[in-house]
C-alpha positions in Angstrom: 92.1 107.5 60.9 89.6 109.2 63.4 89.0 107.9 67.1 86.3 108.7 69.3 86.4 107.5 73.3 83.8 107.3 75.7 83.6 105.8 79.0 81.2 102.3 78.3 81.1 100.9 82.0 83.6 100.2 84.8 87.3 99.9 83.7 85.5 99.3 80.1 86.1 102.3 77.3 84.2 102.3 74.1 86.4 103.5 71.1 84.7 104.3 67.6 87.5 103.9 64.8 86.4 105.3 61.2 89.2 104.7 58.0 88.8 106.7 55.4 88.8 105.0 51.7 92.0 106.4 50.1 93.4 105.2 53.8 92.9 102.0 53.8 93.2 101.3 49.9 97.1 99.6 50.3 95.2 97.4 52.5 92.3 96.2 50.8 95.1 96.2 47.7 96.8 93.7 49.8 94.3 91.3 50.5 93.4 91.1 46.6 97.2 89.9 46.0 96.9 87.7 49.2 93.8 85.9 47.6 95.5 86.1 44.0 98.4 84.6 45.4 96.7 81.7 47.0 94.2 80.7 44.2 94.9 79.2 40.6 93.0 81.6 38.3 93.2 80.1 34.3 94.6 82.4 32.3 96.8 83.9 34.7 99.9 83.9 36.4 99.3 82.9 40.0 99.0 86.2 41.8 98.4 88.4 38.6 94.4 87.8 38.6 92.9 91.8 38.1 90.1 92.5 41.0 86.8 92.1 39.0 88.3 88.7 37.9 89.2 87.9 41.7 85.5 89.0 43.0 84.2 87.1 40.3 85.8 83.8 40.9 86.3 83.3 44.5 83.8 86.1 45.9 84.5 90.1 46.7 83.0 89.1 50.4 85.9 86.6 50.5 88.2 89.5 50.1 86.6 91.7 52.3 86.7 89.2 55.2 90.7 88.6 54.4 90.9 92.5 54.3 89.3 93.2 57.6 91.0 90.0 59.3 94.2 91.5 58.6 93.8 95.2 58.8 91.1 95.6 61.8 93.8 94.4 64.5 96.5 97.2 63.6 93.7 99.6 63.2 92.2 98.7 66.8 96.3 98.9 68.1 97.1 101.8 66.7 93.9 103.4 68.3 95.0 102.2 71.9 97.8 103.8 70.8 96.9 107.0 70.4 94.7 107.0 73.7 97.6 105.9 75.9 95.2 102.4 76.7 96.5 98.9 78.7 93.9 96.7 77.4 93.5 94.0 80.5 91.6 91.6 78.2 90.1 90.4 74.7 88.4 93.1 72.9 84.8 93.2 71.6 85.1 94.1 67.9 81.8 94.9 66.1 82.5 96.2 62.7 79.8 97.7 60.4 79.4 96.6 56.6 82.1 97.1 54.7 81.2 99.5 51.9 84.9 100.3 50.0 83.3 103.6 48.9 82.6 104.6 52.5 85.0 104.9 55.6 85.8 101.8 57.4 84.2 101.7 60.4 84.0 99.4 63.5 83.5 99.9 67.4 85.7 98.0 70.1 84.8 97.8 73.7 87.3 96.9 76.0 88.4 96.3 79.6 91.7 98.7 80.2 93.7 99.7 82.6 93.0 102.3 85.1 95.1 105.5 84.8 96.1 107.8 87.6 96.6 111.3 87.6 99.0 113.3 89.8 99.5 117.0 89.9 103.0 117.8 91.1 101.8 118.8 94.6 101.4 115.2 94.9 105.3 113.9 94.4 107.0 116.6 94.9 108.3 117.5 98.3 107.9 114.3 100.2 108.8 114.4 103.7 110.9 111.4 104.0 113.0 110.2 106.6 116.9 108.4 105.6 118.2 106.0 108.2 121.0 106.4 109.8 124.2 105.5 107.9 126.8 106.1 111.0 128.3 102.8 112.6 126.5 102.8 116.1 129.6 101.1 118.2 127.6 97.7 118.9 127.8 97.3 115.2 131.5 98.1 115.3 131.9 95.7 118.0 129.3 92.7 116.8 131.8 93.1 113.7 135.4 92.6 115.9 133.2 89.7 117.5 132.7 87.7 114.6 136.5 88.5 113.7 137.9 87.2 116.8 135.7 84.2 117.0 137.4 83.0 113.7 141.0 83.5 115.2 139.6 81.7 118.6 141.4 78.8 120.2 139.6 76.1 121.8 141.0 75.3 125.8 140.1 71.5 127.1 138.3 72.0 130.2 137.0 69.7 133.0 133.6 71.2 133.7 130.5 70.3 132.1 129.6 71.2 128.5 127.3 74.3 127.7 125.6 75.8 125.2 128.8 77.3 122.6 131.4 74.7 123.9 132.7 71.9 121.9 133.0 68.4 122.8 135.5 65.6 121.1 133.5 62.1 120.8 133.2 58.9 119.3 129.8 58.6 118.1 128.7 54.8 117.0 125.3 54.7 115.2 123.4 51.3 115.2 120.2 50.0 113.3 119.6 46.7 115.8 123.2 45.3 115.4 124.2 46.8 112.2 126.4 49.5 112.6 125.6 52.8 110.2 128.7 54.4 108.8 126.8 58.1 107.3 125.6 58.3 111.3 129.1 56.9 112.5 132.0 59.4 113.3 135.4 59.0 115.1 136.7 61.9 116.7 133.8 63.8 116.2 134.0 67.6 117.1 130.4 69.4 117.5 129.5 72.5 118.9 127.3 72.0 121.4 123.7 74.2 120.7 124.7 73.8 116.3 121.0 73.9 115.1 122.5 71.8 112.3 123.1 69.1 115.2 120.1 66.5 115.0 118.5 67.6 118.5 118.7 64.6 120.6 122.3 65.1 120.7 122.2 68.5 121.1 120.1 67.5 124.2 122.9 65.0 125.5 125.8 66.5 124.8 124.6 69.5 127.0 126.0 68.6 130.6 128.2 66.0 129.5 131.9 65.8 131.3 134.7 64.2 129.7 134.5 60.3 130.2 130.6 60.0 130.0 128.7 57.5 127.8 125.7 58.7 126.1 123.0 56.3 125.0 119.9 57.5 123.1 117.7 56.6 119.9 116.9 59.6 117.7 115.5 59.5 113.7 118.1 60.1 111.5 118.2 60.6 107.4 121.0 59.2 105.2 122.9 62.5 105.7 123.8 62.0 109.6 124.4 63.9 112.4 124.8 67.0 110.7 122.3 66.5 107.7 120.8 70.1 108.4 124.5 71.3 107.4 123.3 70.4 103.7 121.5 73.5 101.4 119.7 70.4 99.6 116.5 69.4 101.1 117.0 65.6 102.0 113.7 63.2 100.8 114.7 60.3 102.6 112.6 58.9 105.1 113.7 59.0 108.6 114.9 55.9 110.0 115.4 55.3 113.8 118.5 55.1 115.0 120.3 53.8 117.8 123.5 56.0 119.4 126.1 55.8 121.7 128.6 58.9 122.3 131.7 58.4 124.2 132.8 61.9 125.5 136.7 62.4 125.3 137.3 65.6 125.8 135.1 69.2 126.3 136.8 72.5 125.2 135.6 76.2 125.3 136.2 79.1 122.8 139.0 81.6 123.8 139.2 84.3 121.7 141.6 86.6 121.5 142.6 89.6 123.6 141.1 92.9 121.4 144.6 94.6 121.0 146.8 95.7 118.7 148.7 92.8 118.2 144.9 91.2 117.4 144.7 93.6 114.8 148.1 92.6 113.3 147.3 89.3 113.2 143.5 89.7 111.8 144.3 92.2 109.4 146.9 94.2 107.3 146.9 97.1 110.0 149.3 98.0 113.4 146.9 98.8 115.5 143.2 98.2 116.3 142.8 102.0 116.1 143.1 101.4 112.4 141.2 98.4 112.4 138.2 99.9 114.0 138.5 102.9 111.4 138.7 100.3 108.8 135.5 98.7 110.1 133.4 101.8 110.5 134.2 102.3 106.8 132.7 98.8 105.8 129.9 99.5 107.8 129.1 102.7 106.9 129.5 101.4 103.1 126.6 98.9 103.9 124.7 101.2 105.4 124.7 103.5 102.9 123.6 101.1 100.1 121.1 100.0 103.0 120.1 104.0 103.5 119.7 104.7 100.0 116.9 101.8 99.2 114.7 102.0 102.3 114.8 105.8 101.1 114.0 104.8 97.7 111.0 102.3 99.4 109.6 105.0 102.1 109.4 107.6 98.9 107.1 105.1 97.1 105.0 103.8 100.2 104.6 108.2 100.2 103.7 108.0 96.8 101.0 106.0 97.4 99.2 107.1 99.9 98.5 110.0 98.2 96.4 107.7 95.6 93.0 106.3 95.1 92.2 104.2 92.5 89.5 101.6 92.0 91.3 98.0 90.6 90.1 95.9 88.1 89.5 92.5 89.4 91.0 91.1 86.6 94.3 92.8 86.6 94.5 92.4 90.4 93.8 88.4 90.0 96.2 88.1 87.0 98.9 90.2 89.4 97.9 88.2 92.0 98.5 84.9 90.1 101.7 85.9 89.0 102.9 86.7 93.0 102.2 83.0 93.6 104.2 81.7 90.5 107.0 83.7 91.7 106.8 82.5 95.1 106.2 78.9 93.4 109.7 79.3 91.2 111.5 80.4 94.3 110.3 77.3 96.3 111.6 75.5 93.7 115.0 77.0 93.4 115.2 76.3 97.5 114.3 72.9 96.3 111.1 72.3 98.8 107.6 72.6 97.6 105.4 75.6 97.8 103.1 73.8 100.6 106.1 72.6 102.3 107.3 76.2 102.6 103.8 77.4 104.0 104.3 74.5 106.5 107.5 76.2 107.8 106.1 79.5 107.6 103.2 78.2 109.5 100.4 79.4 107.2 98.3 77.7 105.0 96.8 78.2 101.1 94.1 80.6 102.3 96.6 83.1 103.8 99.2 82.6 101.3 96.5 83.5 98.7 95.4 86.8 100.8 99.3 87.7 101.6 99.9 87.8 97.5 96.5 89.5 96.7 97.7 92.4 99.5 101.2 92.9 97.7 99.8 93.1 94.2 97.3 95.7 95.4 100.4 97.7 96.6 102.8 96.8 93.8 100.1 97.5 91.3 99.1 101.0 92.9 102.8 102.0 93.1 103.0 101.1 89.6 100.3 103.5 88.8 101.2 106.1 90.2 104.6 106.1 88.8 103.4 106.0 85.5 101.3 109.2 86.3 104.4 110.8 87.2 106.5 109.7 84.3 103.6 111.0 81.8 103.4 114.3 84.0 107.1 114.4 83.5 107.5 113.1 79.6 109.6 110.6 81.1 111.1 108.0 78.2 113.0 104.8 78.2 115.8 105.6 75.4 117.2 102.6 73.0 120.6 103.0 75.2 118.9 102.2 78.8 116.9 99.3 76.7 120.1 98.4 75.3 121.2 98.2 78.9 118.8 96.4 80.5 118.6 94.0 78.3 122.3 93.6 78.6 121.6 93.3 82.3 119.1 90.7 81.8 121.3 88.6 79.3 124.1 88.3 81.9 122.0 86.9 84.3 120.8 84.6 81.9 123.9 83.4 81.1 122.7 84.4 77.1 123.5 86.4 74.5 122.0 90.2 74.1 120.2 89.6 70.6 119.1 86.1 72.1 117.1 87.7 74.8 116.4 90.3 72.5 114.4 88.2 70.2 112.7 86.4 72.8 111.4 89.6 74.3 110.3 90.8 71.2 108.5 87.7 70.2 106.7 87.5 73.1 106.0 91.3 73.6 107.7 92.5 76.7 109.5 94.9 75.3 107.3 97.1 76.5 107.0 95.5 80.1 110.6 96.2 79.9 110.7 99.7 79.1 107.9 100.1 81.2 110.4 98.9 83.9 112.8 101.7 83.1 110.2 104.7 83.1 108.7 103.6 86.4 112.4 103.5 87.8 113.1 107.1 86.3 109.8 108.1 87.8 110.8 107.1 91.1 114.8 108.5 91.2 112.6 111.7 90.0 110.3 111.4 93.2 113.3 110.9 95.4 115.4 113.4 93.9 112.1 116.2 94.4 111.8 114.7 98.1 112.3 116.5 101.5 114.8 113.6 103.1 115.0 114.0 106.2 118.9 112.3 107.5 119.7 111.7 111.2 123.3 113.0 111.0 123.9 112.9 115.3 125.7 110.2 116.3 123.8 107.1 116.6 122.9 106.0 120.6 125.9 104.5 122.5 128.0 105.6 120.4 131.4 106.9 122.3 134.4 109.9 121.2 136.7 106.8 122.7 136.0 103.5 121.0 139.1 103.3 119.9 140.7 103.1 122.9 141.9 98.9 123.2 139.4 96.9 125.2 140.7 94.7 128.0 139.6 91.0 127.1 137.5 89.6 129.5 138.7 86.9 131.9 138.7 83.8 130.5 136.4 81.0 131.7 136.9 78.3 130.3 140.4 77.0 132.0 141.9 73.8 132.8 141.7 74.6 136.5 138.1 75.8 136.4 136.4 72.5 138.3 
């Protein structure tokens, strides 16, 4: 089989495909004993009808037309082939007459793909910069924070509520003189500010002293006083609800002194020199993973702005398309609506539209210029890493390898997925042929003696504070 290909128009190439006769013989041999095998020929066994008999009694154009059906398409594939082409859409087949003692020959036009190319002076060498992956000590001590506000104790104290105390109430809930049990809670502890707190409580609880009646109205759902506490989205329909609050009592975190006998308690080590050590590990861990894929990003974002490449409307609505579905599917696993979500985000269907046109530019850019290094660098997706990713993508699934196997393969994205692998080779290749710059000083704030124990602060949240 012989190709020829010639640019036709923008994004379109024009291919000229020519089979030679002793080529293509198997095939036109095949559509006879498809015909013979669907036709009732007397004095034959079905399927055992010679040719002449065959082009005399249904029609050699018949045949011709069953032959070309068949054959053209893995003609036309196998030329894409060849050339390395994506087709992005239907191709335009016009085939000349069929003559079996002359080549097969047919002409496809076709929208494709663009392709990029890259020289190596164009991925290799990037100047890069890694983030930091040293523990700054405001991370260490953000992290003993949130350790010693889970072994905090809460003091009753006289003074008003504020924002991060808690307060003990009764809270009745009343539609007219019907009382509402989901709304209604005895011995009620809330933490005043809790964004999960419906807000007209939030409001009156701030201020409050121990002994105080609160009355106030505020629209409720079925789920309560706390209904924001819930991941699912609630669809009932607010209903106005009547309240009264009596305060009993109003108490303030204390947490503990940062010591070593802290450190006992909160952990498996002596002293909080070892706790702090043990921390800066966890954090650096974090950051490291952290480091490692913003370097990862910043290498590609390099990548790219070393390319220019003109985009096919059509691939860059399709990519475009499939941004929103994705963004519709994840709405739906949060359990809102995709306008619902652009009502929180505060943006409506015209800037949603441009936001996902802008990523697939850039995702379909970086794409291309990955695959230029991969074919620059005879980069391959073996059957192991296939084996792997699909292995990867059956776990997830909750399925079984040759399951997923069969469904890729039935729907043709195999090739998306080993498409996926290349592109990821491509880019450990750009990384690993950067110029990563890493900020290995000791991050701002950062002290020789943050081990030394910290005095707690005085507390203020007494029972003698008036």
């Amino acid at each position: 089989m012989q190709t020829t290909l010639e640019d036709s128009e923008r994004h379109t190439v024009r291919m000229t495909v020519e089979v030679p006769p002793d080529e293509y013989a198997k095939d036109l041999d095949r559509a006879y004993r498809k015909i013979a095998g669907q036709v009732r020929i007397p004095g034959f066994r079905q399927g055992k009808a010679p040719r002449q008999v065959i082009d005399a009694m249904v029609g050699r154009e018949v045949v011709l037309e069953e032959f070309v059906h068949d054959t053209v398409p893995e003609y036309y594939a196998k030329a894409v082939n060849e050339h390395e082409l994506v087709p992005i859409a239907e191709p335009e087949i016009d085939i000349d007459d069929v003559d079996t003692a002359k080549p097969l020959r047919f002409t496809v036009t076709v929208e494709v793909r663009p392709r990029v190319e890259l020289g190596p002076e164009d991925y290799e060498g990037l100047r890069v910069e890694a983030p930091s992956t040293e523990p700054t000590a405001e991370e260490i001590t953000e992290y003993l924070d949130r350790l010693r506000e889970r072994f905090a104790e809460l003091d009753t104290v006289s003074r008003p509520a504020r924002n991060g105390d808690h307060v003990l109430a009764d809270v009745r809930a009343y539609v007219h003189d019907r009382e509402i049990p989901e709304a209604t809670r005895m011995g009620y502890l809330a933490e005043v500010g809790d964004e999960n707190l419906i807000p007209e409580l939030n409001k009156e609880l701030e201020g409050a002293r121990a002994g105080d009646i609160l009355k106030f109205n505020a629209p409720v759902n079925r789920g309560g006083l706390d209904a924001g506490a819930s991941d699912e989205p609630d669809a009932s329909e607010p209903e106005e609800v009547s309240f009264q609050v009596l305060v009993k009592e109003v108490k303030t975190k204390r947490l503990p002194a940062l010591d070593d006998e802290f450190a006992t308690t909160a952990s498996e080590f002596d002293t909080l020199a070892e706790l702090r050590e043990d921390i800066r590990t966890k954090i650096r861990e974090v950051k490291e993973v952290e480091s490692t894929a913003a370097v990862r990003e910043r290498a590609l974002a390099a990548l790219v702005a070393n390319v220019t490449v003109d985009l096919p409307e059509r691939l860059l609505d399709d990519e475009t398309e499939h941004h929103l579905t994705t963004m519709q599917r994840r709405a739906e696993r949060m359990g809102v609506t995709l306008d619902a979500l652009m009502q929180a985000q505060g943006i409506d269907e015209l800037r949603l539209r441009a936001d996902a046109r802008e990523h697939a530019t850039r995702d379909l850019v970086a794409d291309l210029a990955l695959e230029a290094v991969a074919r620059n660098e005879d980069l391959e997706a073996t059957p192991e890493e296939i084996d792997r990713e699909i292995g990867a993508l059956a776990r997830a699934a909750k399925q079984d390898p040759k399951a997923v196997r069969r469904t890729l393969e039935r729907s043709g994205r195999m090739l998306a997925v080993a498409g996926d692998i290349i592109r990821s080779k491509a880019l450990d290749l750009v990384v690993e042929r950067a110029d990563i710059i890493t900020d290995r000083s000791a991050p701002a704030g950062d002290t020789k003696n943050d081990d030394v124990p910290e005095e707690s602060p005085p507390d203020e949240g007494t029972e003698s504070e008036q």
